[in-house]
C-alpha positions as CSV (number, residue, x, y, z in Angstrom):
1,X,166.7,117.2,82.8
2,X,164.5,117.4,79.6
3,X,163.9,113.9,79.9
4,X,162.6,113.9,83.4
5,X,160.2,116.8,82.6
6,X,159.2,114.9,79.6
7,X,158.6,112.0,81.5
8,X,156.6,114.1,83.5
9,X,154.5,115.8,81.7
10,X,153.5,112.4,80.2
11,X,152.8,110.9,83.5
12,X,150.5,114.1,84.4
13,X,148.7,113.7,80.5
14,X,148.1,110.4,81.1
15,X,146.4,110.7,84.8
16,X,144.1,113.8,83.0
17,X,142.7,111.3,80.2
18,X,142.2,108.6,82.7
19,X,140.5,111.0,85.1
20,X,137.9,112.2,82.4
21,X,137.3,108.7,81.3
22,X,136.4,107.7,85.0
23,X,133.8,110.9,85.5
24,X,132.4,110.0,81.9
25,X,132.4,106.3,83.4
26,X,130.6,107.4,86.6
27,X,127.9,109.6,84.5
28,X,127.2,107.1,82.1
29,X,126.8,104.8,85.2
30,X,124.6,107.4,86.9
31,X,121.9,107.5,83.5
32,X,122.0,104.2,83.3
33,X,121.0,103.6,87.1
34,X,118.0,106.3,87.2
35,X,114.9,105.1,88.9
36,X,112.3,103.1,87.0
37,X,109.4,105.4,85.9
38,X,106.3,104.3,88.4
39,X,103.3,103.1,87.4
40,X,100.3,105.6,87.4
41,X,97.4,105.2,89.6
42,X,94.3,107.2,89.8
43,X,91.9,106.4,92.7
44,X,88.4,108.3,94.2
45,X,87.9,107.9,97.4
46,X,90.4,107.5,100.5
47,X,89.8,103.8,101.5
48,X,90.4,103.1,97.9
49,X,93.7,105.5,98.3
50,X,95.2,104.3,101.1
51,X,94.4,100.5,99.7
52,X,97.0,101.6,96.5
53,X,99.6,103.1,98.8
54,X,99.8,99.8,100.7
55,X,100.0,97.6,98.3
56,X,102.0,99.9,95.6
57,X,104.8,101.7,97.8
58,X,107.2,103.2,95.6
59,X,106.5,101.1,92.2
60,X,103.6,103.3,92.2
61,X,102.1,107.1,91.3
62,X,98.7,107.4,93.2
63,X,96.4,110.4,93.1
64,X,93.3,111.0,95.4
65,X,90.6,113.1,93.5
66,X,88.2,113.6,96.6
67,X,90.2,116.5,97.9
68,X,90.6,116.7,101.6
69,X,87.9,117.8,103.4
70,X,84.9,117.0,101.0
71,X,82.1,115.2,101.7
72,X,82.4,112.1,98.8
73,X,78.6,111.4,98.6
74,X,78.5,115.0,96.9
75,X,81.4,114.7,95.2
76,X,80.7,115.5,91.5
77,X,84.3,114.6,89.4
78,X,85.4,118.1,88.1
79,X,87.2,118.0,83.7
80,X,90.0,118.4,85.8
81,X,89.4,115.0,87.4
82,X,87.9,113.5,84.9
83,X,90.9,113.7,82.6
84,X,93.7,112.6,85.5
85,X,91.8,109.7,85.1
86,X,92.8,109.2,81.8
87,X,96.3,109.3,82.8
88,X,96.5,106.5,84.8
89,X,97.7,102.7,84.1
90,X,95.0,101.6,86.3
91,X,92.1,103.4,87.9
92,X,90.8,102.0,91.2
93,X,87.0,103.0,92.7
94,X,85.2,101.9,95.5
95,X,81.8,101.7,93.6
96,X,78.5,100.1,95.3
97,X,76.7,103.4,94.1
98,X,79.0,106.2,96.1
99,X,80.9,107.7,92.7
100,X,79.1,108.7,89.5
101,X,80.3,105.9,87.5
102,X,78.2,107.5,84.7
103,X,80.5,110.3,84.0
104,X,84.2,108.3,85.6
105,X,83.6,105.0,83.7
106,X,82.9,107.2,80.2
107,X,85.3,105.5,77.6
108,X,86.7,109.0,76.5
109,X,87.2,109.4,80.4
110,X,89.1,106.3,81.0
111,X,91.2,106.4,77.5
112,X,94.0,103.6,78.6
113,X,93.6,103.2,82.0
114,X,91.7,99.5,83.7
115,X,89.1,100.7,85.9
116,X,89.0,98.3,88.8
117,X,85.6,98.5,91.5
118,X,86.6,96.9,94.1
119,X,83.7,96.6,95.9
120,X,83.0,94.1,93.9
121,X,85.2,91.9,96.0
122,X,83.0,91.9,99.0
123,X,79.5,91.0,99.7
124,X,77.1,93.8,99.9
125,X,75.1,94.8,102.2
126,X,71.6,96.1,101.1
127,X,71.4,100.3,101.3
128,X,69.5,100.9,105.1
129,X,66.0,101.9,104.9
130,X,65.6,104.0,108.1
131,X,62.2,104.2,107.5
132,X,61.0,100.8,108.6
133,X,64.0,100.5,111.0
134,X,63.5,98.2,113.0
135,X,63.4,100.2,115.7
136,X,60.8,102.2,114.7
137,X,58.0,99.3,115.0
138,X,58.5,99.9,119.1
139,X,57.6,103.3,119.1
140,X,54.3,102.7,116.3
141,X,52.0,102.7,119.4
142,X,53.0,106.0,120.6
143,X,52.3,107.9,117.8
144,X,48.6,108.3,117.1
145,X,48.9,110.1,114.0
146,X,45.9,111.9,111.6
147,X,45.1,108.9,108.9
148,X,45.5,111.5,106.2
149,X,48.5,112.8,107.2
150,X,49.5,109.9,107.6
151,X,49.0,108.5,104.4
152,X,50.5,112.0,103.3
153,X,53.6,111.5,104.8
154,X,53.8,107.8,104.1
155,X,53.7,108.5,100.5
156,X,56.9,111.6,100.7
157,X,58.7,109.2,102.7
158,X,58.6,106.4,99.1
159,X,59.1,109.5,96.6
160,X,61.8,110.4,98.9
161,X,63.4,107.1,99.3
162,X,62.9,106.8,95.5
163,X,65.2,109.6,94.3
164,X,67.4,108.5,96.8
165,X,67.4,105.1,95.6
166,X,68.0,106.1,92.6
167,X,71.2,108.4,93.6
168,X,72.8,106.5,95.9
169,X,71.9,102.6,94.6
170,X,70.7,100.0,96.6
171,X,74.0,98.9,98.5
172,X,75.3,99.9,101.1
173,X,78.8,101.4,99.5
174,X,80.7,102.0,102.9
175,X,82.1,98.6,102.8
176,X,85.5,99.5,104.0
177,X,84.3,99.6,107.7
178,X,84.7,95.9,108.2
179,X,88.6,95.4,107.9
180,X,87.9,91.7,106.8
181,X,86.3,93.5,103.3
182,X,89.6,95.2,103.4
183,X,91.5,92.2,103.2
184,X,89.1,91.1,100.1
185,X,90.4,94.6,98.0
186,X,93.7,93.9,99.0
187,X,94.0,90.8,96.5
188,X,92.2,92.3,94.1
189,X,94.3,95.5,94.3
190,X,97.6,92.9,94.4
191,X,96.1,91.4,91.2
192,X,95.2,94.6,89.0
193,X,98.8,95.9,89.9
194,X,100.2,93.0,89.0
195,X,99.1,92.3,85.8
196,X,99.7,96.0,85.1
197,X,103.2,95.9,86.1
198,X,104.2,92.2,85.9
199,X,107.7,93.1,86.7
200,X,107.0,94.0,90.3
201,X,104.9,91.5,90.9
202,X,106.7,89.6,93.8
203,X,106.8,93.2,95.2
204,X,102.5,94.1,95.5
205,X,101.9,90.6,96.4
206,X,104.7,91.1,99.4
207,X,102.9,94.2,100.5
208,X,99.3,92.9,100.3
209,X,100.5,90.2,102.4
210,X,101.7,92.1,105.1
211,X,99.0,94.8,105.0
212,X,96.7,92.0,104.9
213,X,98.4,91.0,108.3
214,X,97.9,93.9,110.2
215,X,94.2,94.0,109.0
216,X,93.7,90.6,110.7
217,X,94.9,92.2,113.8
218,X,92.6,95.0,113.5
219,X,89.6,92.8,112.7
220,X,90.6,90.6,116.0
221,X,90.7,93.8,118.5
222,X,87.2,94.2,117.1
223,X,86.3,91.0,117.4
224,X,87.2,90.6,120.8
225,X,85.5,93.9,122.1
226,X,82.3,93.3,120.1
227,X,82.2,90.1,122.3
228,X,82.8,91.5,125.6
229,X,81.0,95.2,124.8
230,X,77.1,94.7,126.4
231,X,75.8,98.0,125.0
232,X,75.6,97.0,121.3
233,X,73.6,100.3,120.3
234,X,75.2,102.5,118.0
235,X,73.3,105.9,117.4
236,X,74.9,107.3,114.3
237,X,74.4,110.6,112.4
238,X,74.5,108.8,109.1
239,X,74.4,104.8,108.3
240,X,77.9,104.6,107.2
241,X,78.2,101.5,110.1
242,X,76.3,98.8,108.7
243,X,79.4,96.9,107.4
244,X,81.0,97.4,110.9
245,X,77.8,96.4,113.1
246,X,77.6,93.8,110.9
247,X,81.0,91.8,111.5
248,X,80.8,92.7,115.4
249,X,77.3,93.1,116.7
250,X,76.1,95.7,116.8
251,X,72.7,97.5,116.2
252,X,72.9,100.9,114.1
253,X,70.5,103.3,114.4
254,X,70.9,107.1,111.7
255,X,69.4,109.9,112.7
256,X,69.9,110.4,109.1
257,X,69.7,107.7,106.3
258,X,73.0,106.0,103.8
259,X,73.7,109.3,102.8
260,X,74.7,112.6,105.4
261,X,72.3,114.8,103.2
262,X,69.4,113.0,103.7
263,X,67.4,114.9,106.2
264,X,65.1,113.2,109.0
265,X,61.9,113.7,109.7
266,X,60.0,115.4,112.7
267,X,58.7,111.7,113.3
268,X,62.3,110.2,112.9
269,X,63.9,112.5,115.6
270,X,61.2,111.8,117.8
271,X,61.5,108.1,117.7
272,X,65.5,108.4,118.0
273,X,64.8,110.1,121.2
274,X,62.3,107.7,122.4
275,X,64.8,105.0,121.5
276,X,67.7,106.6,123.4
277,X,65.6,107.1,126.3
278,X,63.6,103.9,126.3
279,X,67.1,101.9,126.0
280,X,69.5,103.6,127.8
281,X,72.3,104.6,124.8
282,X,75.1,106.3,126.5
283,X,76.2,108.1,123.1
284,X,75.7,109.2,120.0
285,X,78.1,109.2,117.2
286,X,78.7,112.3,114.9
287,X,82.0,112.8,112.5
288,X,84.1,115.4,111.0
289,X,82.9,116.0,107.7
290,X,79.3,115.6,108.8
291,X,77.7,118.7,110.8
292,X,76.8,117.8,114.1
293,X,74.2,120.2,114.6
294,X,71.4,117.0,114.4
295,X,73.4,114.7,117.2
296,X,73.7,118.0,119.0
297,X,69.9,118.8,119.2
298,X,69.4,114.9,120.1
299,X,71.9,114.8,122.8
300,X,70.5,118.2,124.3
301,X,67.1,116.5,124.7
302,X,68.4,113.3,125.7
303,X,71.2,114.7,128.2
304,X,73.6,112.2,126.2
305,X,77.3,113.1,125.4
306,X,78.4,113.4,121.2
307,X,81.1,111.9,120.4
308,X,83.1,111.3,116.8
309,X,83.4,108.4,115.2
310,X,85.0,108.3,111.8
311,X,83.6,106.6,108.7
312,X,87.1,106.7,107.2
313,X,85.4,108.2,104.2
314,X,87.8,111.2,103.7
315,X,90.5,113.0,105.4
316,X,90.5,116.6,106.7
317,X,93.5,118.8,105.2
318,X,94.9,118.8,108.6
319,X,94.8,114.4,108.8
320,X,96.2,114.8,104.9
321,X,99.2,116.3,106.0
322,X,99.7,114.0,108.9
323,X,99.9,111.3,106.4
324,X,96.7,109.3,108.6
325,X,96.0,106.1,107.3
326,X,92.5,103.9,107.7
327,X,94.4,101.6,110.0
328,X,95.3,105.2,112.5
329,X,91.3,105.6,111.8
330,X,90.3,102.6,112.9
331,X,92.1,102.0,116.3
332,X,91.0,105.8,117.1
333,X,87.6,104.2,116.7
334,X,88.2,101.4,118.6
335,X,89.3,103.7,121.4
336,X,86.2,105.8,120.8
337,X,84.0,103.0,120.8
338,X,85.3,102.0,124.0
339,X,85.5,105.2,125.7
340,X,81.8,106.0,124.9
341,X,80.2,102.5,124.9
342,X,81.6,102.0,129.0
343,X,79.3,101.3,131.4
């Protein structure tokens, strides 16, 4: 019987160190196959931000900095912000004057990260002056102003458009609202992610082909109501529309100027009144990180409805944690478009 116990206990030794040298297999395996660190991306705005995630997936790290619910023409990068961007392998910005590349483009700011602008992809449209919009000329003759006051007011209207020239640039930066510009940052998105991370490669050029896709099928939905749509007016609370009324045209009209700080005039709201009237605009167009309190006043003395219309500038917290992309933005502006523009 000793040898059978002997036998045995061999048997049951034997099993033990095989067993221990599979789990030590299977952890070693398990190291070996961890997840490949991502590449980090740092990006201002969330056009810019939702561009990244499209093309990136999950080779990539992005960060937003405009926090939900601000504003981003007053957005003023925090040393918080300032050194995430220095974290980054690449650092992406819409540029065309809306961020203060004076303090985000700083060499001690960017340390190793590639800044990439990527409005530089797309043609620019010059910043709107509402101050000899067009629309204005119609109304010059009803207006019989005091010379001096005139000339007054004339010359706070160019100090005015001065500073803001010289704050905001002379582009129009909300290039994003023509889904063809889109397209354009795509590539150049697909390109700066590539040569970052060569080894994924195939993978942002897959992506940016298929996103690239579905904003051709955005643009055409556009396309084809811009063609159809009679009403072409488009009273705005600021001029964050000129890329859009642009590609499918349309005529914008601000009650206030490039920027949603830039406060009109007495003489401004009159004439956007006069305009509403004299042409019969159904609507006018306010947004939700804008206060409507303007569009409001305007619609009260013009007995038109408000409706929202979103520049796709930012999200609100609420939208941020609904995961809402510019594509979700942009067919809920179609719809709105539609809704309010019916005769």
């Amino acid at each position: 019987m000793n040898w059978k116990k002997r036998l045995t206990y061999f048997v049951l030794g034997a099993t033990m160190v095989a067993t221990a040298v599979g789990i030590a297999g299977c952890g070693s395996d398990t190291k070996q196959a961890a997840p490949a660190e991502k590449m980090k991306v740092v990006t201002t705005v969330f056009p810019v931000y939702d561009v990244a995630k499209q093309v990136g997936g999950d080779k990539v790290d992005v960060s937003l900095l405009v926090p939900p619910g601000a504003e981003p023409h007053d957005w003023d990068p925090t040393a918080k912000d300032l050194k995430e961007i220095g974290t980054a392998k690449v650092f992406l910005y819409s540029g065309a004057g809306l961020e203060p590349t004076e303090k985000i483009l700083a060499k001690d700011v960017l340390q190793q990260a590639q800044p990439v602008e990527l409005s530089k992809s797309v043609t620019l449209l010059p910043a709107p002056d509402e101050d000899e919009d067009e629309h204005d000329h119609d109304h010059d003759k009803d207006h019989d102003h005091d010379k001096d006051h005139k000339d007054d007011h004339d010359k706070a209207q160019k100090e005015d458009k001065h500073e803001h020239e010289h704050e905001h640039g002379e582009f129009d930066p909300h290039v994003w609202l023509d889904p063809m510009n889109v397209a354009k940052e795509v590539d150049a998105v697909v390109e700066a992610f590539s040569k970052a991370d060569p080894t994924n490669a195939k993978y942002y050029e897959a992506n940016g082909k298929a996103y690239k896709e579905k904003l051709q099928a955005l643009h055409t939905k556009y396309e084809e109501f811009g063609k159809t749509q009679h009403d072409k007016h488009l009273v705005v609370s600021h001029m964050a529309f000129g890329y859009l009324a642009k590609a499918y045209g349309f005529e914008q009209l601000g009650i206030m100027g490039v920027s949603p700080d830039a406060e009109p005039t007495p003489e401004r709201m009159a004439d956007i009144v006069a305009f509403i009237k004299e042409h019969n605009v159904k609507a006018i167009f306010s947004e939700e990180l804008v206060s409507p309190k303007l569009a409001n006043a305007i619609a009260a003395e013009t007995g038109v409805k408000v409706y929202v219309l979103n520049p796709a500038e930012g999200l609100t917290e609420e939208q941020t944690q609904k995961n809402v992309t510019y594509l979700d933005i942009m067919e809920e502006n179609l719809k709105t478009l539609k809704e309010a523009l019916a005769h």
